[in-house]
N, C-alpha and C positions, 0 to 999 in steps of 0.2 A: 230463938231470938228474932224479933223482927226489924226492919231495916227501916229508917226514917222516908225511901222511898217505898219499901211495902203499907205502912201507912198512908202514906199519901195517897196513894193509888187504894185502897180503902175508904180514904175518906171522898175520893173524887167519883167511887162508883157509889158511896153512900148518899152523896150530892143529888146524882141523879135517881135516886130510888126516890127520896123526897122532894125530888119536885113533878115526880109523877105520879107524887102521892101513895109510893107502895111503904113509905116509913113515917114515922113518928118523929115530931119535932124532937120531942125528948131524948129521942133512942139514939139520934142523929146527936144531938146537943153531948148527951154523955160520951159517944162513940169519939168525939172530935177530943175533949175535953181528957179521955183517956191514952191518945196518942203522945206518950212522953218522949220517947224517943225522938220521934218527928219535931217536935217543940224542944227537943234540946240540942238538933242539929241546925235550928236556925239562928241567927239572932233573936235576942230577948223582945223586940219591938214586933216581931212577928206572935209573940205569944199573947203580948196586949191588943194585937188587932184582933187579935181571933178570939178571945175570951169576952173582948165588948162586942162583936158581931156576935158571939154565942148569945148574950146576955139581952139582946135586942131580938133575936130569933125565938126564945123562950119566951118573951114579954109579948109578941105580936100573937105566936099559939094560941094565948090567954084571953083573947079575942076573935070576931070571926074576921073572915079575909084581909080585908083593906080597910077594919073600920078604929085600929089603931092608929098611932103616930108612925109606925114601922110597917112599910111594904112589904111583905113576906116575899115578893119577885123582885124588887130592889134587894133584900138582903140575900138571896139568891144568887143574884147577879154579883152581888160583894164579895161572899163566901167562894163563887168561883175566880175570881180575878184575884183573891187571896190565894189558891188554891194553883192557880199559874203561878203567881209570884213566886209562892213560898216552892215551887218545882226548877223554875228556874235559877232560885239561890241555891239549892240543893245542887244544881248540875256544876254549879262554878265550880 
């Protein structure tokens, strides 16, 4: 069984795999999207931010670099300050 901080710490070195470009938006998007444990030790308002940050990271993919409405290094930058947050509510 894994731990809502084993997760995390998953999703935070899958973070950095994809922005070094060694992972797949998608691989990453699912990989996030299947942490239930993690998503059910936070608050519920933690699972809406990160399912519309999923949802805007899948839609930018669909496109190249920067030439969507969605920065892929902004949502980056999101996904990890999500990724603080939701570590920090964890530790309360």
């Amino acid at each position: 069984m894994t731990t809502a901080s084993t997760e995390l710490d998953t999703l935070s070195q899958g973070l950095l795999a994809l922005r070094a470009g060694h992972l797949r938006v998608a691989d990453w998007s699912a990989q996030a999207r299947g942490q239930q444990t993690l998503l059910d030790a936070l608050p519920p308002r933690y699972g809406e931010v990160l399912l519309g940050l999923l949802d805007r990271l899948e839609s930018s993919a669909l496109f190249a670099e920067e030439s969507c409405s969605f920065s892929q290094v902004d949502l980056f930058d999101s996904l990890q300050m999500w990724l603080d947050k939701a570590r920090a509510q964890l530790a309360r």
